[in-house]
N, C-alpha and C positions, 0 to 999 in steps of 0.2 A: 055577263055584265063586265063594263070594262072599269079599271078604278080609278080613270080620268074621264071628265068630258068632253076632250079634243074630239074626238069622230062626232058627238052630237054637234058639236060647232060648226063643225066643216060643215056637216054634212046640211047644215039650215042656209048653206050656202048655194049661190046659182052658178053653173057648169064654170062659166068666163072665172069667177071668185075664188073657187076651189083651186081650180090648174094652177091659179096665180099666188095661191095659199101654201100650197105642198110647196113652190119653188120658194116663197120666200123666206117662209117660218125657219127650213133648217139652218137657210143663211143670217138672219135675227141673231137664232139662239147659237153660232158658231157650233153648229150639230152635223151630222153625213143625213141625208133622206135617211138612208135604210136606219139609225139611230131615232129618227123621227117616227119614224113606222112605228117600232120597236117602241117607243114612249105610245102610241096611240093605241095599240094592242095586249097592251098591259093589263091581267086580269086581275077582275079585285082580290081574290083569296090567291093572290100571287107574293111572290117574297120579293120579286123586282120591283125599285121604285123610281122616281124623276126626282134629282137635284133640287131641292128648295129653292135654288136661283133660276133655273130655270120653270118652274113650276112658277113663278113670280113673272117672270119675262111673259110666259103662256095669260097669265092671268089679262097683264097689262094688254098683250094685242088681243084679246078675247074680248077686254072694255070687262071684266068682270074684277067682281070687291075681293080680296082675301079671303082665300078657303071656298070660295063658290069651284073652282074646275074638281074638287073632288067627288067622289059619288060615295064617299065612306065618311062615318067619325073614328075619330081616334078615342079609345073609351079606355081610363085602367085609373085606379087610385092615386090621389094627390098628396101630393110631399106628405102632408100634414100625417094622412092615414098611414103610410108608409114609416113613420116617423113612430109614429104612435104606436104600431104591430110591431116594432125593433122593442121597442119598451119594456112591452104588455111580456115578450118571449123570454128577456132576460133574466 
């Protein structure tokens, strides 16, 4: 599974959309194809990730809200709790 949704996007795409999609995205997001590739192939339990700004930029031509191109959450304890275990230790 890959940890963005760029390949399902593309790929809900018909042949003429696609061709026209690889050439223009990397030029969009000021990226090389093979950089583009490399962003679409990205596996989720992978330590490589895509720029925030560009993950933004992808959102916008996708037409998709904030946080939808991801296929993960991001899970771990908020300040507060974290705050609270520095406390509880000392």
């Amino acid at each position: 599974m890959y940890k963005y949704k760029i390949n399902e996007y593309l790929y809900g795409l018909n042949v003429v959309e696609y061709s026209a999609a690889r050439r223009i995205i990397p030029q969009e997001l000021d990226i090389s194809l093979n950089t583009f590739h490399n962003y679409r192939n990205i596996k989720i339990d992978s330590e490589a990730d895509i720029p925030y700004c560009i993950i933004r930029k992808l959102e916008v031509l996708f037409k998709m809200n904030r946080g939808e191109l991801e296929n993960f959450k991001i899970k771990g304890p908020d300040l507060q709790t974290l705050i609270h275990k520095k406390k509880v230790k000392k």
